[in-house]
Residue frames relative to the residue before (quaternion, step in Angstrom):
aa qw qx qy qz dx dy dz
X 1.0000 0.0000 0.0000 0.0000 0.00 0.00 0.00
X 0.3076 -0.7807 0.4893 0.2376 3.35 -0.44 1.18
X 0.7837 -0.2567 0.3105 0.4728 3.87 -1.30 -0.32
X 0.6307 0.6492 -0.2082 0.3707 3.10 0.75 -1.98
X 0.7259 0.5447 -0.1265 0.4005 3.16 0.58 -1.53
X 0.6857 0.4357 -0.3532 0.4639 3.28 0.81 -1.34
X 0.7066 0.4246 -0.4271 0.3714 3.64 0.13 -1.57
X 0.5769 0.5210 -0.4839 0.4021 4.34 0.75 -0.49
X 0.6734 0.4507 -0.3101 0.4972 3.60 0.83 -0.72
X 0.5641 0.6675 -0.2700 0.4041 3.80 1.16 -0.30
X 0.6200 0.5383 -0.1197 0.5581 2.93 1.58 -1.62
X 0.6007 0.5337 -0.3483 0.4827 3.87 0.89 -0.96
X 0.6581 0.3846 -0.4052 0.5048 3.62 0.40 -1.57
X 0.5360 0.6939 -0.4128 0.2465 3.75 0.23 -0.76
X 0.6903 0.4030 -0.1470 0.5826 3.14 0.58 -2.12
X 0.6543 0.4965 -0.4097 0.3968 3.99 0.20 -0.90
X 0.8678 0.1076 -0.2921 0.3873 3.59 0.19 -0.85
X 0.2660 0.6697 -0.6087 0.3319 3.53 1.48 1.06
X 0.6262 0.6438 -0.2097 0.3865 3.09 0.95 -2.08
X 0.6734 0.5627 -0.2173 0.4274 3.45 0.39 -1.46
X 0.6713 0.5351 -0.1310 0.4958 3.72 1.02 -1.45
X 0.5592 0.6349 -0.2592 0.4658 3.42 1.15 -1.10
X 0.7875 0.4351 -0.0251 0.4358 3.24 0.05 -1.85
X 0.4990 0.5611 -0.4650 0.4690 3.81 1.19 -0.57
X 0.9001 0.3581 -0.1461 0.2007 2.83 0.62 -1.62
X 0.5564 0.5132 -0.2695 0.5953 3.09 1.73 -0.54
X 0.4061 0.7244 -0.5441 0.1198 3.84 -0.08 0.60
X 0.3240 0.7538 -0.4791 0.3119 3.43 0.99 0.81
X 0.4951 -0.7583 0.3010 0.2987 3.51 1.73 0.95
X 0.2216 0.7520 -0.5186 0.3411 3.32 1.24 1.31
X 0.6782 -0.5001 0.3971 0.3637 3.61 -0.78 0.47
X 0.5963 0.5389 -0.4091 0.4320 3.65 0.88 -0.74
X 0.3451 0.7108 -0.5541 0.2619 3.50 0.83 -0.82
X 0.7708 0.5988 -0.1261 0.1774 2.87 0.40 -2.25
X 0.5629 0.6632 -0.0933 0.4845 3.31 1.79 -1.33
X 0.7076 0.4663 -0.1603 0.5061 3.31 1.14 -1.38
X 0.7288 0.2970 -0.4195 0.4523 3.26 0.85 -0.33
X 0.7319 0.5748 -0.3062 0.2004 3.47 0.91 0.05
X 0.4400 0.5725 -0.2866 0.6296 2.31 2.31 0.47
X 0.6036 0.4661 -0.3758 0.5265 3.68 1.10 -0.21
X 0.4208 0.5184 -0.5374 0.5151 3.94 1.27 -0.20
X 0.6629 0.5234 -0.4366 0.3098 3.23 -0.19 -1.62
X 0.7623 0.5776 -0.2132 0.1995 2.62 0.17 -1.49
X 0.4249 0.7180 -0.1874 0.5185 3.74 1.86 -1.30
X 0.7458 0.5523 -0.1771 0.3278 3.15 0.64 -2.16
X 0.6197 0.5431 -0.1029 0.5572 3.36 1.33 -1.60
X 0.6812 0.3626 -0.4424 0.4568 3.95 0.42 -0.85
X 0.6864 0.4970 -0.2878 0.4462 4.06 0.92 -1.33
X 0.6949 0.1831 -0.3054 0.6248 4.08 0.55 -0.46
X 0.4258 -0.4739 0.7387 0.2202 3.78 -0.74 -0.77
X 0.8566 -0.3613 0.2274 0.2899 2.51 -1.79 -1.40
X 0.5759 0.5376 -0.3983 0.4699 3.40 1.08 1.30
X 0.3929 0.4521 -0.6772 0.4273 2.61 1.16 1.60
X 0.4634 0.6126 -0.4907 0.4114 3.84 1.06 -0.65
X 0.6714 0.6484 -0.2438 0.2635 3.69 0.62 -1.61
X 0.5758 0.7466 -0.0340 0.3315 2.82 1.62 -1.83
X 0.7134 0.2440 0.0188 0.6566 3.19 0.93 -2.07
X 0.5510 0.4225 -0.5214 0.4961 3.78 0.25 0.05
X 0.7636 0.1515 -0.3192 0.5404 4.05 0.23 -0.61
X 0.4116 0.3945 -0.7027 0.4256 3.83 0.23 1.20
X 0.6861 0.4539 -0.4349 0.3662 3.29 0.23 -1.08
X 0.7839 0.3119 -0.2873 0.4534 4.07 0.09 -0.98
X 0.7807 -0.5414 0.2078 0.2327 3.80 0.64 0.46
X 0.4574 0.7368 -0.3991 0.2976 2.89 1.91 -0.51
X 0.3392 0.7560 -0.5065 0.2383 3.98 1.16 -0.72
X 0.7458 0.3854 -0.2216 0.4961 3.65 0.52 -1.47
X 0.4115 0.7481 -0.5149 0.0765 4.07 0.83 -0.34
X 0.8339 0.3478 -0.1612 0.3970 3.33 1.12 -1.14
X 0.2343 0.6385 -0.4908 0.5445 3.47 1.80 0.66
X 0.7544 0.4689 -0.2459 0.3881 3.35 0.33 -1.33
X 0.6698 0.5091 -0.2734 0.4663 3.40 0.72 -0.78
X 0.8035 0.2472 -0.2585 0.4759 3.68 0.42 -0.75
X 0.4883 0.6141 -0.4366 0.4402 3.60 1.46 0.65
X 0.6536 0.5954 -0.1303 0.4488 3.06 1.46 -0.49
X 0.4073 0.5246 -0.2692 0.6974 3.19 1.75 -1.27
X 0.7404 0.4455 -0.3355 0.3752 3.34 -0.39 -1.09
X 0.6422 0.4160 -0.4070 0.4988 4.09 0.19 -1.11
X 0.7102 0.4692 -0.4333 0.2962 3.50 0.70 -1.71
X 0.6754 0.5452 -0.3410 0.3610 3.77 0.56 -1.07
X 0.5734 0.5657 -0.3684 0.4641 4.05 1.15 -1.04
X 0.6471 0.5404 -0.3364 0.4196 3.64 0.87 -1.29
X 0.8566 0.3763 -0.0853 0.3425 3.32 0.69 -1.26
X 0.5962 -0.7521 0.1913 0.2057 3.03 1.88 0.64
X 0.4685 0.6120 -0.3307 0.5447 3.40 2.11 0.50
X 0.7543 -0.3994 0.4783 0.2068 3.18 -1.55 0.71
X 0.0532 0.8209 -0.5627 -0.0813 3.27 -0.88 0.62
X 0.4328 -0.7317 0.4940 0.1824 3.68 -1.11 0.81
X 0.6542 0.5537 -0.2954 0.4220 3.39 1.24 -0.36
């Protein structure tokens, strides 16, 4: 586990027993409740991946999401064109 990784998993435990701490205290069934726990997910999310969630949402944002759609569409045309069988 590199550095990188650790302080993202650092940040998660953070937000989880913020969240967690938050929501104890606020339980007069106010709407924040709702916030706190979605900040105590996050938080989970961040202690179990690290840094691939950062990775994750940085190639949603620039487009990469669709890379491997693209790729086995391609595989795919290249194999139809060329008259082979496909396994996929």
């Amino acid at each position: 586990m590199t550095g990188r990784d650790l302080v993202w998993r650092a940040a998660g435990a953070c937000l989880f027993v913020g969240g967690c701490t938050a929501s104890a205290i606020a339980r007069d069934g106010s709407p924040w409740v709702v916030l706190h726990f979605l900040i105590a997910v996050l938080g989970i999310v961040l202690v179990l991946n690290g840094k691939r969630v950062a990775v994750a949402i940085r190639a949603e944002r620039r487009g990469h999401c669709n890379t491997a759609a693209a790729v086995h569409a391609a595989r795919l045309r290249r194999l139809h064109r060329s008259g082979k069988s496909s396994d996929f």
